[in-house]
VOGU-3710 file (C-alpha; in Angstrom, 3 decimals, decimal comma):
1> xxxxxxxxxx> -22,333/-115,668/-1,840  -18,859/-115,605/-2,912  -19,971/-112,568/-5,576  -21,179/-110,760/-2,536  -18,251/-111,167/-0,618  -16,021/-109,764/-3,258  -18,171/-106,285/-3,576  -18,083/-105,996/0,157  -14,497/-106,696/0,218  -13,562/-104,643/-2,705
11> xxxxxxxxxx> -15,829/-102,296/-0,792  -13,787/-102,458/1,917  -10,843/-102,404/0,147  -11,221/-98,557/-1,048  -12,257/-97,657/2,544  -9,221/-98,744/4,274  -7,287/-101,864/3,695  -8,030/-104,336/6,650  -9,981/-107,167/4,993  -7,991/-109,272/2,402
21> xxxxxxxxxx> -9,585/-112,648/0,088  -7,881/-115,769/-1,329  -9,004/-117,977/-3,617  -10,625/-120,638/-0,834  -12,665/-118,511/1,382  -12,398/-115,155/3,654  -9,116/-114,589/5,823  -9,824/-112,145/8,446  -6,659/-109,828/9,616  -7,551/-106,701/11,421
31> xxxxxxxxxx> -4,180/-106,047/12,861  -3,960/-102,692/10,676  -7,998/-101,621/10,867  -8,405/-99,959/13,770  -12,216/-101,419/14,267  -12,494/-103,637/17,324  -14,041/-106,116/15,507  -13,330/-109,391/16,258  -15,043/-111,592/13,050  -16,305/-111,096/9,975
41> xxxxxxxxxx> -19,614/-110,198/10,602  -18,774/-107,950/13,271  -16,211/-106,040/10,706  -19,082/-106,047/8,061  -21,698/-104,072/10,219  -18,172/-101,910/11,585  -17,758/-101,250/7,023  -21,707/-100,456/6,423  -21,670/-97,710/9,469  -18,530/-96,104/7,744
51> xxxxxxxxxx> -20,092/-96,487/4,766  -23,417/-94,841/5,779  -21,458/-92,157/7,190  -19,573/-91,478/3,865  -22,602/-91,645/1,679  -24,246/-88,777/4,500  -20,908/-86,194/3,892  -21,534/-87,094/0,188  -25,084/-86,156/0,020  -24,389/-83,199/2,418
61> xxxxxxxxxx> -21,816/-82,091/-0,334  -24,028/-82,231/-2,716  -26,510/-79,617/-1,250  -23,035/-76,852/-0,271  -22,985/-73,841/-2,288  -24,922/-70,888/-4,166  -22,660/-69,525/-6,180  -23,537/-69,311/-9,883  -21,221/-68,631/-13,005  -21,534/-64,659/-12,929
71> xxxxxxxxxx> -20,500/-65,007/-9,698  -16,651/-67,027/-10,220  -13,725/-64,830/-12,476  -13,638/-66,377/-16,276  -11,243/-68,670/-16,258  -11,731/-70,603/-13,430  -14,419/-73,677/-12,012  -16,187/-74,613/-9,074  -18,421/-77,311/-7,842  -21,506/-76,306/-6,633
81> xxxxxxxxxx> -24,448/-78,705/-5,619  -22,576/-81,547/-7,378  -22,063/-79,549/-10,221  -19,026/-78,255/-12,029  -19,601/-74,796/-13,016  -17,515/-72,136/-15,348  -16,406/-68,201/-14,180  -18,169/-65,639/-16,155  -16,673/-62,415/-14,497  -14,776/-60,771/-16,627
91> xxxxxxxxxx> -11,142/-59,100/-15,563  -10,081/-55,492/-16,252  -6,220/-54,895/-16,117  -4,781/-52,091/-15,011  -5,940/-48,785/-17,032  -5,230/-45,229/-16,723  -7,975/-42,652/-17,453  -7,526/-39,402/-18,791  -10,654/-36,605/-17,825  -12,094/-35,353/-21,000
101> xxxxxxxxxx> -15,300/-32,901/-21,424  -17,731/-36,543/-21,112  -17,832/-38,514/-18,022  -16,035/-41,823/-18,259  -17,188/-45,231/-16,648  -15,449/-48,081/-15,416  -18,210/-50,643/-15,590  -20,022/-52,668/-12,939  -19,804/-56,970/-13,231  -16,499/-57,379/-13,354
111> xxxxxxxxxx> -12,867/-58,096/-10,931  -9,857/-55,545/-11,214  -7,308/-57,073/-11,372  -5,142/-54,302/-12,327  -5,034/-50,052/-10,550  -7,486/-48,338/-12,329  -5,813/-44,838/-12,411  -7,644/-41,208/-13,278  -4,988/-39,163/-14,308  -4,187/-36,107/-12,709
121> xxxxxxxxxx> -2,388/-32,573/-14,122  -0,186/-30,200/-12,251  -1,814/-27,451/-14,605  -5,480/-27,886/-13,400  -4,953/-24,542/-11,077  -6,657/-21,612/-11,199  -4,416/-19,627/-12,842  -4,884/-21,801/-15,883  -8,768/-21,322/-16,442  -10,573/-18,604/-17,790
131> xxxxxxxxxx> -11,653/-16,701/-15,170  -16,071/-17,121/-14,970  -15,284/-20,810/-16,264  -14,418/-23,715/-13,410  -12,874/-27,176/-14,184  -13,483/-29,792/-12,030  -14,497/-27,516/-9,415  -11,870/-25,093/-9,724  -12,797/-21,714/-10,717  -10,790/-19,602/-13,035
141> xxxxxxxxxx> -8,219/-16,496/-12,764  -7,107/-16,048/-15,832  -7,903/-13,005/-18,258  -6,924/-12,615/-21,848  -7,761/-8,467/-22,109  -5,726/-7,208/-19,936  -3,015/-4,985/-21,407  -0,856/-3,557/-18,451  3,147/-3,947/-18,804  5,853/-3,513/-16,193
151> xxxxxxxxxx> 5,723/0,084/-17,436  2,298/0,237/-15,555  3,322/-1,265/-12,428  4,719/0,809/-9,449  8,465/-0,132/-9,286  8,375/-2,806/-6,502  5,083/-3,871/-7,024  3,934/-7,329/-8,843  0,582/-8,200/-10,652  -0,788/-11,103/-12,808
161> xxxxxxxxxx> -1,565/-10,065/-15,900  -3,502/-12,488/-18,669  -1,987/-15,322/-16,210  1,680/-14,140/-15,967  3,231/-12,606/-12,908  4,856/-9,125/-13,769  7,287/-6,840/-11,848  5,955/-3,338/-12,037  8,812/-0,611/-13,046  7,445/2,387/-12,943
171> xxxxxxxxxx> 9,107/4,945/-11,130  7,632/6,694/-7,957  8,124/10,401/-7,586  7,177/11,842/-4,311  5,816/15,442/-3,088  8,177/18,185/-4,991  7,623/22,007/-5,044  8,736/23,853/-8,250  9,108/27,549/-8,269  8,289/29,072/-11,953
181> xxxxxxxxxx> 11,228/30,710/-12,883  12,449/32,198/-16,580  12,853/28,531/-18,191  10,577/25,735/-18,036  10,298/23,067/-15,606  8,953/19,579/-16,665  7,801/16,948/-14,555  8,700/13,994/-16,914  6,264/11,382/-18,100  5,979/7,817/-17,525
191> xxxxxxxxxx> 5,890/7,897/-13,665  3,630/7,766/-10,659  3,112/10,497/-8,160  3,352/9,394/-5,058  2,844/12,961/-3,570  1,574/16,332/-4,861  3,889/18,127/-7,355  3,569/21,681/-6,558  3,995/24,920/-8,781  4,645/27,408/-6,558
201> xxxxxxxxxx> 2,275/30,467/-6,328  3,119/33,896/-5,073  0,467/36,691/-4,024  2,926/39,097/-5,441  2,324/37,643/-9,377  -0,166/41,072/-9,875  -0,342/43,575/-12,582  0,811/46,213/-9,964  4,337/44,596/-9,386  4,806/43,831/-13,544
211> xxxxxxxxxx> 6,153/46,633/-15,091  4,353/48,119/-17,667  4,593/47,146/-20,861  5,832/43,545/-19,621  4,493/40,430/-19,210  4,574/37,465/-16,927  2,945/34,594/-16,698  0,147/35,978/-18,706  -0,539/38,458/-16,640  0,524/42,209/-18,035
221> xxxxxxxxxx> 2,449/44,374/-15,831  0,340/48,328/-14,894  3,524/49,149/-13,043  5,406/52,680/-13,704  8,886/54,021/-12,096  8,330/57,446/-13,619  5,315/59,043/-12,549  5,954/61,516/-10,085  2,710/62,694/-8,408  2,235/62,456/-5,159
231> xxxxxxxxxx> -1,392/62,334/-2,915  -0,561/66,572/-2,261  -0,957/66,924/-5,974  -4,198/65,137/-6,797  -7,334/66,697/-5,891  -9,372/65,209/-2,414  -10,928/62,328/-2,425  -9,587/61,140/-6,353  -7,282/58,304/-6,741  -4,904/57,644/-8,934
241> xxxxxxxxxx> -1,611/54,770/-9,213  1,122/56,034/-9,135  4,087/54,115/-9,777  2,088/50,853/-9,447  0,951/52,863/-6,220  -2,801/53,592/-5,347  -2,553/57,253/-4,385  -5,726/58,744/-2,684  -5,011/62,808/-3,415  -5,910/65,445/-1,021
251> xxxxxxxxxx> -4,990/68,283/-2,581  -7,551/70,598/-0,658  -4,906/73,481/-0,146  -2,101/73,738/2,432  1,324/72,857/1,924  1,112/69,158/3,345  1,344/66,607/1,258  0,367/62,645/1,612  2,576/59,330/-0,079  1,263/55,904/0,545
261> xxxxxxxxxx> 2,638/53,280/-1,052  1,681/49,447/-1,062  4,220/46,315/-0,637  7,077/47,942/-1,771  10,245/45,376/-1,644  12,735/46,995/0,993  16,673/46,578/0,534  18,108/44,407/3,174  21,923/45,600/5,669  24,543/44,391/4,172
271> xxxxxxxxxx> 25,122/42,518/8,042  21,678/40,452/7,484  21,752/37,491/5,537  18,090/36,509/5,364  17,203/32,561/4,114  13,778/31,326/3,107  12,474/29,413/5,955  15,543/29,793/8,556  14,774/31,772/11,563  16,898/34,981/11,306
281> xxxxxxxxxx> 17,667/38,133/13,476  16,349/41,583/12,179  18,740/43,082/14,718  21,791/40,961/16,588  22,643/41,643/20,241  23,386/45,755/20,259  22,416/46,220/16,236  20,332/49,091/14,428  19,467/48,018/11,122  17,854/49,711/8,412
291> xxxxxxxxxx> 15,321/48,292/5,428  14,503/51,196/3,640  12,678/52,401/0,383  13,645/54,827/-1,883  10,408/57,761/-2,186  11,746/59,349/-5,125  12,088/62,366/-3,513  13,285/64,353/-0,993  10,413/65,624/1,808  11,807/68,899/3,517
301> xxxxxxxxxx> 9,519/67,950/6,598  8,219/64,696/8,012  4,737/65,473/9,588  3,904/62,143/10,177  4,673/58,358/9,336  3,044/55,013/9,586  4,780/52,246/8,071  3,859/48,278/8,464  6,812/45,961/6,963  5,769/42,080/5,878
311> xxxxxxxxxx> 7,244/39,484/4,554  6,983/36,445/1,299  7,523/33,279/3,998  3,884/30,753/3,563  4,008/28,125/5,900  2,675/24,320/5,119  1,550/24,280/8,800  -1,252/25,789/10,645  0,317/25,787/13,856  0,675/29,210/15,881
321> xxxxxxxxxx> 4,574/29,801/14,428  3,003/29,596/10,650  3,887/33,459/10,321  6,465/35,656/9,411  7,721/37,140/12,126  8,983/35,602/16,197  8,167/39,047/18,152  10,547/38,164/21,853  8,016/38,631/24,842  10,001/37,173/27,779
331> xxxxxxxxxx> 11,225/33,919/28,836  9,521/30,863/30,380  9,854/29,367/34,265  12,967/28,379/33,880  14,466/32,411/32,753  16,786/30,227/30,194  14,357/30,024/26,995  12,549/32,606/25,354  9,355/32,779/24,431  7,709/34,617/21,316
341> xxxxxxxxxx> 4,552/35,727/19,946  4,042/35,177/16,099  2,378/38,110/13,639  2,307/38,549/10,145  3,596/41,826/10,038  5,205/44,433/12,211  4,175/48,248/12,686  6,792/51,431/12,830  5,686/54,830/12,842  7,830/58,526/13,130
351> xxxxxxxxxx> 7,219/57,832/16,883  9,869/55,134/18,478  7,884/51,643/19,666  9,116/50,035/22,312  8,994/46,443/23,572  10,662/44,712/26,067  11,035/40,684/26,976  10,939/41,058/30,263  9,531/42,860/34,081  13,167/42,454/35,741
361> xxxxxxxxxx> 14,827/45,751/35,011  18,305/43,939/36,195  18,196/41,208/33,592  16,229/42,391/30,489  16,026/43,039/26,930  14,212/44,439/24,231  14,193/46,217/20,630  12,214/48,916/19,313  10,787/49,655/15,371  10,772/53,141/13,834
371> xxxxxxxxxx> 10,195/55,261/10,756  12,807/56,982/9,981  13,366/59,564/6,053  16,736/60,321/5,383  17,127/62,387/1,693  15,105/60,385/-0,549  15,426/57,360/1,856  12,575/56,296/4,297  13,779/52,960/6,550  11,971/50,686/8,630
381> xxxxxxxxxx> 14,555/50,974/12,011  15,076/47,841/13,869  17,503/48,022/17,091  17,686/45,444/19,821  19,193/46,258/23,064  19,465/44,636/26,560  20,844/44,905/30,038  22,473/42,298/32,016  23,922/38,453/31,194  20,969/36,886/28,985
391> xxxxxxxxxx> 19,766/39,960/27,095  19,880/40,523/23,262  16,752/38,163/22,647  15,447/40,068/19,423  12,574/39,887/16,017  13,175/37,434/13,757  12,124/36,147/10,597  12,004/33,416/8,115  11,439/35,315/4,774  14,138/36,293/2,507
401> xxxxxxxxxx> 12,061/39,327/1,004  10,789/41,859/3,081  8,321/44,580/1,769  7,227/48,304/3,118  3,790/49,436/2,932  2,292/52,833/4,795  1,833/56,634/4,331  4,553/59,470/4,592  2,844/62,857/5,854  4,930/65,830/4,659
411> x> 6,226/68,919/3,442
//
């Protein structure tokens, strides 16, 4: 009995220390328990209930848990259903990868216990891949054949060329007319046009106004200054050039004679300074001017004449004013600014044309064109004259050569 007593008390004894033993028998304190026993027996029964309920949270230990080692980092332990069990998962520090041509993995099964890092690069752009080719998604840009320089590249303007950025400097030259003249004129190399270059034509580059003998441009003059037959002296209905002059004859008998002559250049007054493209008087304010030809000879009697004068001004526009000459024909509403019509040539004949700007015979003015021979001299008259305060509005012209063509009837 006493044998039992001691395993219950030792019992007891790891529970909580209430119940103490001597030598003679069982002394019963339970001043420091906290059971409400009141004897022995009363405190055994109170130590097998705590007991029971121990042994129940033991057994319900015993049963907690699932996890196995693949389940706990190496390294470390658990207990699991009463069991102590070892970590198998393996631990991956931190690791930096850097993208190749084959895929990389970082494998499944184990704890990272360290950034795993894919590298990046500040040079995976477009401009850095072959163009058709894409890396990681990106497609590329860049060529290897192409072969322009800044030499190729309008001044100003910027291109990528096999990857680099280039600033073009090539020169720009805009539109520029060149009229030929007796040296040559080059437009230089190594730029771009950025308008038409023109070389100047001129309807006047014919065999007819070349002298003979002479050359220009390829083209071989057919023009004389000393042939001295006139239309009187070739027979009726034959032709012949005279002077660079197609002469139809009509020597049929008579004494009348015929001279026609074709775009001859006229000498300009000394008073009238005429500028390519600048709209200029033929005849100022009161003014009779003279452009005149010289025949070669001296008619004893003008039976007739018919002249028509024109002029070397081409215009870049086709507006209404694209001709060479401003004929006056009045003013507008206001009687301050005049109006004109525009013709390519103007006529002139042995009798005196008149024209006049406008229906108000107290404020007017007007000119009038003639065909006049003095000696050897035949002249294409222009005089302008007007009545009253805004008078004097007159032909002009914006051509700087002025030619005489018609036919001189005479004896």
């Amino acid at each position: 009995m006493k044998k039992v007593l001691s395993i219950i008390v030792s019992l007891m004894l790891i529970v909580s220390p209430v119940y103490a033993l001597d030598s003679e028998g069982v002394i019963y304190d339970n001043s420091a328990s906290g059971s409400s026993a009141t004897n022995v027996e009363s405190a055994l029964n109170d130590l097998y209930s705590k007991l029971n309920e121990k042994q129940t949270e033991i057994n319900n230990i015993k049963n907690i848990g699932n996890a196995t080692s693949d389940k706990i980092l190496s390294g470390y332990t658990a207990y699991v259903k009463g069991n102590t069990i070892t970590g198998s998962i393996p631990s991956k520090g931190a690791t930096t990868y850097t993208p190749g041509t084959v895929n990389q993995t970082i494998a499944s099964g184990q704890y990272l216990s360290g950034a795993q890092t894919i590298k990046g690069d500040a040079n995976l752009v477009a401009a850095n891949i072959a163009k058709g080719k894409s890396i990681f998604g990106i497609s590329g840009t860049y060529t290897s054949d192409a072969n322009a320089v800044a030499g190729n590249i309008l001044s100003g303007k910027t291109a990528y060329v096999n990857g680099s950025k280039i600033t073009g400097s090539m020169p720009s030259r805009s539109a520029t007319t060149y009229t030929p003249g007796t040296s040559n004129q080059t437009i230089a190399s190594g730029q771009y046009l950025s308008g038409a270059q023109t070389i100047k034509g001129d309807s006047n580059l014919v065999a007819s106004n070349i002298a003979k003998g002479k050359t220009i441009f390829g083209i071989s003059g057919t023009y004389t200054s000393d042939a001295t037959a006139t239309a009187a002296d070739i027979k009726s209905g034959k032709t012949a050039y005279v002077n660079g002059s197609k002469i139809t004859g009509t020597a049929s008998g008579g004494d009348a004679k015929v001279y026609k002559f074709d775009k001859v250049q006229a000498s300009i007054p000394s008073n009238v300074s005429l500028k390519y493209g600048t709209s200029v008087f033929l005849a100022k304010k009161g003014e009779e001017n003279s452009y005149s030809i010289d025949l070669g000879f001296t008619p004893n009697e003008v039976i007739s004449c018919n002249l028509s004068m024109t002029g070397n001004w081409v215009s870049t526009s086709d507006s209404k004013s694209s001709e060479n000459f401003y004929i006056p024909r009045g003013y507008d509403s206001t009687g301050k600014t005049a109006i004109y019509y525009y013709v390519p040539y103007l006529p002139a004949a042995d009798k005196e044309f008149l024209y006049f700007t406008s229906d108000s015979m107290s404020n007017y003015s007007g000119y009038s064109t003639q065909c006049q021979v003095t000696g050897n001299k035949l002249s294409f008259v222009v005089e302008n004259y007007y009545y009253g305060t805004r008078g004097g509005v007159a032909i002009r012209t914006k051509a700087d050569t002025l030619y005489l063509s018609g036919t001189l009837v005479y004896k």
